[in-house]
N, C-alpha and C positions, 0 to 999 in steps of 0.2 A: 504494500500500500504506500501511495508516491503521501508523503507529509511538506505542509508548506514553508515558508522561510522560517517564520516564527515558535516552527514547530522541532527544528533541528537540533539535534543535540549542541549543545555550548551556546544555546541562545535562550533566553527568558522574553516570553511576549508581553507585550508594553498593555498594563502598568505592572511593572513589577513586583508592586506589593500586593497586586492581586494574584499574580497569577507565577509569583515566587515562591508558593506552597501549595504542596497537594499535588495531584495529576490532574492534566486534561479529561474532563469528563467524553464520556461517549458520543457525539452528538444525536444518538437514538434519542436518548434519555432525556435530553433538551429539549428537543421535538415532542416527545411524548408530556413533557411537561407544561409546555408551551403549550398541548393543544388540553391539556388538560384545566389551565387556565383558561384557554379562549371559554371552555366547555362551562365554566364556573358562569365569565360572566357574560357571556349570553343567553345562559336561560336567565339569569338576574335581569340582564335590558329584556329581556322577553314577558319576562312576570310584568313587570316597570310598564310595558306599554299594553299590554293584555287590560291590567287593572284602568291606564288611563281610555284605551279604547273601551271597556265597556261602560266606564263612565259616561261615556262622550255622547252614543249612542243611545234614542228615546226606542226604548223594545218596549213588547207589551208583555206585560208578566209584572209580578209586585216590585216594584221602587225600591224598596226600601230591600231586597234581598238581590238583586243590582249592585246597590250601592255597597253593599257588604261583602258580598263576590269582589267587588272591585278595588275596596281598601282593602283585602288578603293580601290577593295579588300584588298591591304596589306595597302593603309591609314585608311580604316574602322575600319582593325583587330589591327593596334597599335591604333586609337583612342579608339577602346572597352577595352584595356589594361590598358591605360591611364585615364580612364574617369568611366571606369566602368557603374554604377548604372545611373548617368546623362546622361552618352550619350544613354541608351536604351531606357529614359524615352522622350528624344529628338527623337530619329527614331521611337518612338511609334507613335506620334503626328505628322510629317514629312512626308507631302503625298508622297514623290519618294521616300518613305519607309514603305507604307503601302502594303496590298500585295497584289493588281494588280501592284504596281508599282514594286517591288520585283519581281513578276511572270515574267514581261515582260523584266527585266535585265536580268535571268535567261534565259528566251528566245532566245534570243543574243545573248549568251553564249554559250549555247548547240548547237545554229544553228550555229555553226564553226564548229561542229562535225558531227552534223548531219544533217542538215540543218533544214529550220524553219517550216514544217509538222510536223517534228517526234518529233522536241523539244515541240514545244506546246504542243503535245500527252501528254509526257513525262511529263513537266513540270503539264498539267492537273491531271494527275496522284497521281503526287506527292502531289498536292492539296486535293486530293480526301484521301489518304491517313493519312495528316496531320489532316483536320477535324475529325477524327477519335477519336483523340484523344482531340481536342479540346470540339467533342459534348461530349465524356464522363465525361472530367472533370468539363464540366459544368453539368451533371447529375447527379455529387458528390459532387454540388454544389463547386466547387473552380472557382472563374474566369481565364479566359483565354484568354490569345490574340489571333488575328486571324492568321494565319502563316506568318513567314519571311521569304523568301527565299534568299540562299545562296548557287550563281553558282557553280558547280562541288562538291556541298557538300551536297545540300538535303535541308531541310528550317526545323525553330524550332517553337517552341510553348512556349512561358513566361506564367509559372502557378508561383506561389507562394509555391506550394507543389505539391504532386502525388497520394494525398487521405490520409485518417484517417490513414491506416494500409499497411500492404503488398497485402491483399487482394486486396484492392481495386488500389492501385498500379499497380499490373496486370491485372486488368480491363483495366488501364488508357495504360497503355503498349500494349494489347493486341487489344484493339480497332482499333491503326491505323493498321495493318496490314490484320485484320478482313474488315475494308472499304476500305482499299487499293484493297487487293486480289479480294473482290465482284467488283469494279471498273474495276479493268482489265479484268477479266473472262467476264464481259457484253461485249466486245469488239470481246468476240472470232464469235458472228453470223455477224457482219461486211466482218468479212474475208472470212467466209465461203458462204457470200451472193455474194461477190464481183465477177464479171464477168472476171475485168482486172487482170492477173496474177502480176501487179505492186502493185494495192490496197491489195490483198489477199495475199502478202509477207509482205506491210506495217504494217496491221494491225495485223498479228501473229508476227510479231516482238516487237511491240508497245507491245502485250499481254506480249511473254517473258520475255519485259525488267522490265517489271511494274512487274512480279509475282516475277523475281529473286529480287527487291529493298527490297520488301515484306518477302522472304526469307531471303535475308542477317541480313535484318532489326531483325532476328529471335533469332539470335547470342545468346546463353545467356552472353552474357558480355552488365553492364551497361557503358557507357549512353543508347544501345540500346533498342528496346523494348523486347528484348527475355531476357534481365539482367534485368526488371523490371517484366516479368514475372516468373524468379526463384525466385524474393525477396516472392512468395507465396509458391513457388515450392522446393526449397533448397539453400540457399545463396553459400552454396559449391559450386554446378555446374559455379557459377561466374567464380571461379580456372580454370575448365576443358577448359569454354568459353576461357577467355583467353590466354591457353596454344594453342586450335585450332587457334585462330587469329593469335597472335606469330607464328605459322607455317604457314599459310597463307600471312601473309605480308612478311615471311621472305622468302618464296616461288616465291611468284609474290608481287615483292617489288615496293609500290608507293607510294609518301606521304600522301594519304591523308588513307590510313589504318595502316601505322605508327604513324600519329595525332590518330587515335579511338583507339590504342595501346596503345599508353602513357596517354589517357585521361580516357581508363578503366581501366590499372592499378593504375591510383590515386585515382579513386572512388571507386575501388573493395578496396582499402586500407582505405581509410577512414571510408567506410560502414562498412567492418568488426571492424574496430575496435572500430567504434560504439555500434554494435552487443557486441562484446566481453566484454564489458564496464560494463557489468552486471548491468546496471539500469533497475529498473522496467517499465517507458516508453518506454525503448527501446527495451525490451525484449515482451512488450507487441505489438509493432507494430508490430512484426514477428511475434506474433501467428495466425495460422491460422488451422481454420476449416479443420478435414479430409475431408466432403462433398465441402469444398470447394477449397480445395487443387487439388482433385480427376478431378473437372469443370477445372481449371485454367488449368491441365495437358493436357485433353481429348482437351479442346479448340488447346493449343498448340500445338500437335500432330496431330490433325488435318490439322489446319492452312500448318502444314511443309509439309503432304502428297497432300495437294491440292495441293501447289504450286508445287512441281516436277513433281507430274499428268497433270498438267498445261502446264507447260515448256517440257519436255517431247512432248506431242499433237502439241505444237504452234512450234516446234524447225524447224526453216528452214537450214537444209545443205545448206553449200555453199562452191565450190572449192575454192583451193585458186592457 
């Protein structure tokens, strides 16, 4: 392994009272750290604007359990701010924060929108989705928590990392949408079985909603999983990703694709210029296999064309 100037024997890297004791750490381990970080405070800006956006928003359902949903969410999202690493090790262990008890906040939530059929759907969904990627990263051996969920934002998963390489990255990325998308499409012989014109509108709707999360979720911009699947595919497209969201939220402006705006331009900044850093570990984590590059692609493109074939078929018109 080629090491850089600063790294050669009879040389001390500037400042040398930093970096005068101890060894060079692994640069894995700073990566994983760093994303382990980003992981803290992004669900914190996520709570943070979850609470102010359902504030913001006149729904019909009681006020006053609204507004209570909504101060959680923004005391959660300044304690994750504040507290960081301790407070997630506390809601780890914290049963009305394990995730049935998560799910069914969530629940509650959605059922002001839509009420509490479709949000359960929905939120099942979502579940189905999240394991996705919790089974594969236990397949590449990383531990992984079970999902959190977080109303009007979607729910996370606490790894430590996202695989050896990029490769497996997009594994870890491309899973949940892989069990997402299979989850929903099983729903489509419901609808088509259902006698009541009510059930057989619910349940191609339930399909749509689940296939477009699955879709969005597609984005190549990281944190998503379509930005963990370019980290095999081409770090560039991060850019393109990006520049389409930036038209998008500036399009149909709402906060909470504003928050995944500023949160993948800090990680598309920080990854690159990881990338660019010219160290051997980290140039090795982006190598990847033509044969395997070729899979990560085929997977991806697939994934995209089901889900519009999908939504397309399940789309119910509706006057307005």
């Amino acid at each position: 392994m080629s090491t850089s100037d600063d790294e050669r024997p009879g040389r001390t890297p500037w400042p040398a009272w930093v970096y005068g004791h101890g060894s060079t750490p692994d640069p894995r381990f700073s990566l994983a750290n760093e994303r382990t970080f980003l992981a803290w405070v992004r669900t914190s800006l996520a709570l943070l604007a979850g609470g102010v956006a359902l504030d913001a928003v006149e729904l019909d359902g009681p006020h006053g359990l609204q507004s209570a949903l909504a101060a959680t969410l923004v005391a959660l999202g300044l304690l994750g701010l504040k507290f960081g690493k301790v407070l997630f090790v506390v809601l780890k262990g914290a049963k009305i924060f394990t995730t049935a008890g998560s799910m069914l906040v969530s629940i509650v939530a959605y059922s002001i929108l839509w009420g509490w059929k479709f949000a359960v759907g929905f939120v099942v969904l979502l579940f189905v989705h999240e394991m996705g990627h919790v089974i594969q990263l236990r397949r590449e051996g990383i531990p992984a928590s079970a999902p959190m969920f977080i109303p009007f934002l979607g729910a996370v998963v606490m790894a430590k990392s996202l695989g050896d390489d990029a490769t497996a990255e997009a594994r870890v990325g491309l899973a949940g949408p892989i069990l997402g998308t299979l989850g929903a499409l099983a729903l489509i012989p419901l609808g088509l079985n259902a006698t009541d014109p009510y059930w057989h509108d619910f349940w191609f709707a339930l399909v749509f909603t689940g296939l477009f999360l699955n879709l969005f979720n597609l984005l190549p911009v990281v944190p998503l999983d379509g930005g963990r699947a370019m980290a095999a595919l081409s770090p560039k497209m991060w850019f393109v990703g990006l520049l389409g969201l930036a038209f998008l939220t500036f399009t149909f402006p709402n906060p909470i694709m504003f928050l995944i705006l500023l949160l993948g331009g800090y990680e598309t900044y920080k990854r690159w210029k990881h990338r660019r850093s010219g160290d051997e570990e980290v140039l090795a984590f982006y190598r990847v296999k033509p044969s395997h590059r070729i899979m990560v692609a085929a997977v991806y493109l697939t994934l995209i064309l089901v889900c519009v074939i999908g939504m397309d078929l399940t789309h119910i018109p509706k006057d307005i």
